[in-house]
C-alpha positions in Angstrom: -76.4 -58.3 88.6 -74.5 -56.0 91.0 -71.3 -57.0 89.3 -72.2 -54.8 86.3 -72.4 -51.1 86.2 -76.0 -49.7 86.9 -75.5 -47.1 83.9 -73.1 -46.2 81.6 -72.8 -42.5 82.7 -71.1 -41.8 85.9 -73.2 -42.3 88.7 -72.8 -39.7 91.6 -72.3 -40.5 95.3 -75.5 -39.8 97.2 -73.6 -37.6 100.0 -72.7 -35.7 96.9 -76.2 -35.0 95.6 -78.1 -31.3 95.6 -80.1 -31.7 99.2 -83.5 -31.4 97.8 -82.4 -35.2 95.6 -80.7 -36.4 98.0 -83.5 -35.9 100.0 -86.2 -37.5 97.7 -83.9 -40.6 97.1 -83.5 -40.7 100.8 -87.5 -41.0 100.8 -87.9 -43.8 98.0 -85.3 -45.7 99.8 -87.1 -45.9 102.9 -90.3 -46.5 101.5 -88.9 -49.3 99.0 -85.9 -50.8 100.9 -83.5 -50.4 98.0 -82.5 -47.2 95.9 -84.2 -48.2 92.1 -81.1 -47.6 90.1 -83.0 -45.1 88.0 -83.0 -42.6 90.4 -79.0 -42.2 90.8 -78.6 -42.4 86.9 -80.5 -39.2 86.8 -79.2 -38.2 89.4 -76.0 -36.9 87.4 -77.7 -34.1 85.9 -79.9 -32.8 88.8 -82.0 -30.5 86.6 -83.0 -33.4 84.6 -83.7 -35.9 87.6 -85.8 -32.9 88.9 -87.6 -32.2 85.6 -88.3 -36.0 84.9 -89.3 -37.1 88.3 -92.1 -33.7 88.8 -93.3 -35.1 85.5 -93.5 -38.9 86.3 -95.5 -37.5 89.6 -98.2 -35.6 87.9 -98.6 -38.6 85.3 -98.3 -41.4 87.9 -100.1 -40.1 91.3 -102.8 -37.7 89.1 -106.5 -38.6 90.7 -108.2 -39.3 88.0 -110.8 -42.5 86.7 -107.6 -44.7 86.0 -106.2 -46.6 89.1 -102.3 -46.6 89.9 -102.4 -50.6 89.0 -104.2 -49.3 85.5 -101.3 -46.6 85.0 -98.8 -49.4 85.7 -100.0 -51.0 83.0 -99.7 -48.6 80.4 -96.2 -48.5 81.9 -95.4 -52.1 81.6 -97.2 -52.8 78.2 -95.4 -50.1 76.4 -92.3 -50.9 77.6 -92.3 -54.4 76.3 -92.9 -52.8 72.9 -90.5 -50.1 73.4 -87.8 -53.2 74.6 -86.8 -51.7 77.8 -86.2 -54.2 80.0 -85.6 -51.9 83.5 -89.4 -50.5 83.0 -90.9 -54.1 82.5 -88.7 -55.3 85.4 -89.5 -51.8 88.0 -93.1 -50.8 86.4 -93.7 -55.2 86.6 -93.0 -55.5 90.0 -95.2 -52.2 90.7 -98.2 -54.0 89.3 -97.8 -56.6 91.2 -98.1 -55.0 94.4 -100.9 -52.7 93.2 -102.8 -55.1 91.4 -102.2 -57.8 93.8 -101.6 -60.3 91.0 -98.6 -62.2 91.0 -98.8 -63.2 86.8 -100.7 -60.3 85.5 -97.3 -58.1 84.9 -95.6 -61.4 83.0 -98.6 -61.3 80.9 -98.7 -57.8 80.1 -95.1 -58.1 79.0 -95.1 -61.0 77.0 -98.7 -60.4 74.6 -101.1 -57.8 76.9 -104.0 -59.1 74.4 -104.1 -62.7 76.5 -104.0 -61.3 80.0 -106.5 -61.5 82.3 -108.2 -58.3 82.2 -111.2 -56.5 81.7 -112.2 -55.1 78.4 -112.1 -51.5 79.7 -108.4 -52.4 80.1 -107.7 -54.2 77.1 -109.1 -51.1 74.9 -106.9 -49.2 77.3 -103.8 -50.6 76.2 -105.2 -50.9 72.8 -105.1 -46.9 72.7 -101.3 -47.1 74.6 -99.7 -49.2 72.1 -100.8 -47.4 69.4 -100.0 -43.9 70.6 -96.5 -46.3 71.3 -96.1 -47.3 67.8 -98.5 -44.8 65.5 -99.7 -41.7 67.0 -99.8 -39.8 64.1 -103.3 -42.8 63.1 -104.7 -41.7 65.8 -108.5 -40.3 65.1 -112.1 -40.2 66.4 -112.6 -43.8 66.0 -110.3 -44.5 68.8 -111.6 -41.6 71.2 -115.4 -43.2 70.3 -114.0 -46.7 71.6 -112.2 -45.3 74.7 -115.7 -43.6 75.2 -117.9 -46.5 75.2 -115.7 -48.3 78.1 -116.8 -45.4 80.1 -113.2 -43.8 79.5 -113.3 -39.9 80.1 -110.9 -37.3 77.5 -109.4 -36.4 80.8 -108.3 -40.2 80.8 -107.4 -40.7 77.2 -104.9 -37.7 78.0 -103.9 -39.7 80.9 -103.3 -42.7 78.7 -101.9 -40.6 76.1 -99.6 -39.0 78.5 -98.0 -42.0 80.6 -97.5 -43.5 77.1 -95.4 -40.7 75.6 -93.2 -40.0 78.8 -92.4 -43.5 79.7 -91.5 -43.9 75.7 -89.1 -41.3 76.6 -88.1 -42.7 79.2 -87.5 -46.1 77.7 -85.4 -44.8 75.5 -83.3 -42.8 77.9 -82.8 -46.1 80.0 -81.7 -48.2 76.7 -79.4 -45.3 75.4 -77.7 -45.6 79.3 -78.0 -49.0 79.7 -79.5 -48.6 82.8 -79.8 -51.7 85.3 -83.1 -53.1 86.7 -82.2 -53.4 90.4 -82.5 -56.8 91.6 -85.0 -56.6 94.5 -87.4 -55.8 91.7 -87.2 -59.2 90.4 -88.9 -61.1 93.3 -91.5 -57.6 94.4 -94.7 -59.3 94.9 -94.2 -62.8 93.9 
């Protein structure tokens, strides 16, 4: 993949950056290994990158009832819906480190209702992929069935939440034409 362009927007030189991105790039690359590509797309309009990522942080790493595999999910489901292929391909090889499943993030992608999981998760993504596709049919009926999977308001929000922002987001990577990185192909395999 590296001979195509990771975005179709300029993409600015790190040594060029604001210090407090270049700093938090800096960070994810040592941690990961690799720079994800979606970070120096963003990276272009620096009160963007800083609004989006602060967001994606209080979404993604919020305590809460649902685990970071579970937010994954949402992530990776909705995404195949939405078409984005960086977000199945990142957000994929994310569950399969936290989830320490090597097939679960193929299944989610390609029909979540025949993966292996639990039927707290399944009404999870239930609730995801309609807030994806038809928020506006959303009623008590599916607040009563998040309920009885022992699923708090506090994590319907959650759910609700990661659903809206990374539809934002998928849209934002299709409208740039933004590059899955290829180390994210063979994460956790």
């Amino acid at each position: 993949m590296t001979q195509y362009p990771i975005s179709r927007f300029p993409v600015p030189r790190l040594a060029d950056l604001p210090e407090d991105i270049r700093a938090r790039i800096e960070a994810v690359q040592e941690k990961a290994g690799f720079i994800p590509n979606i970070f120096l797309a963003l990276a272009h309009r620096p009160d963007e990158f800083r609004a989006f990522f602060a967001y994606h942080d209080a979404l993604m790493e919020r305590p809460g009832n649902l685990s970071v595999g579970e937010r994954e999910m949402i992530v990776v489901a909705t995404s195949a819906a939405n078409e984005c292929q960086y977000c199945v391909v990142a957000h994929g090889a994310i569950v399969r480190v936290r989830m320490k499943n090597r097939i679960l993030a193929d299944q989610l992608a390609s029909n979540y209702r025949k993966a292996d999981i639990t039927p707290r998760q399944r009404a999870m993504l239930d609730f995801a992929l309609k807030v994806s596709a038809r928020a506006q049919e959303v009623d008590e009926a599916d607040y009563a069935a998040l309920h009885a999977h022992g699923l708090n308001d506090d994590d319907i929000w959650d759910i609700g939440a990661i659903t809206a922002f990374f539809g934002l987001s998928n849209r934002l990577v299709n409208m740039a034409s933004i590059r899955a990185n290829e180390e994210f192909f063979g994460m956790g395999r």
